[in-house]
C-alpha positions, 0 to 999 in steps of 0.5 A: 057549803051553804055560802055556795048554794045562796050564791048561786041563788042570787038573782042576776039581775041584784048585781051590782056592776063597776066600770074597771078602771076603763077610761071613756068619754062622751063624746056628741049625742050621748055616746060613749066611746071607750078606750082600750090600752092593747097590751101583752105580748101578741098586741106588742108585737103587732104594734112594732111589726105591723103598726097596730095602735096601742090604743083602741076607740071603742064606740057604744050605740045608744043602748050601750051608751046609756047602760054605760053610763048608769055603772057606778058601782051603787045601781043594780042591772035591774035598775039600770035596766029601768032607766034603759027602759024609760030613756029607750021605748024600743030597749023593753023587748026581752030587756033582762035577756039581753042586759044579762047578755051585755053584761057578760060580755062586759065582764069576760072582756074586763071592762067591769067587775061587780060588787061583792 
């Protein structure tokens, strides 16, 4: 029981994230671009019926570029968050709220996991 109540105490932002085996390249002024294997049954089968590519390029803009870069399962958002900031002036506007945000959406798609 206590385990439980001091896991939802920890602060988001003391997370620590990792890329999840996603493949991904820089590609010309710093992006990266992300690619995405479609598999499953639906993506199979759009593949043969409507010639759907297996593989999706992801471009991120220069924000999520540099935010991309910096996961590698030691940093934490905050501190990913701080180098946002240095690199980005215009990234500082409700920083936190939107890195929490990015990262949300980055683990619902299985694109990271965090540390435990």
């Amino acid at each position: 029981m206590k385990k439980n109540k001091k896991k939802n105490a920890e602060n988001y932002v003391d997370r620590i994230p990792r890329i999840n085996g996603k493949k991904w390249e820089l590609l010309e002024d710093d992006i990266v671009e992300v690619t995405v294997e479609n598999t499953g049954f639906y993506n199979t089968l759009a593949q043969k019926l409507f010639k759907k590519p297996r593989y999706s390029f992801i471009k991120l803009d220069e924000y999520g570029s540099c935010v991309w870069q910096q996961i590698d399962g030691k940093k934490t958002i905050y501190e990913i968050g701080q180098i946002l900031k240095k690199e980005h002036k215009g990234a500082s506007n409700q920083l936190y709220e939107r890195l929490s945000t990015y990262f949300g959406i980055l683990e619902k798609n299985g694109y990271i996991t965090f540390v435990e």
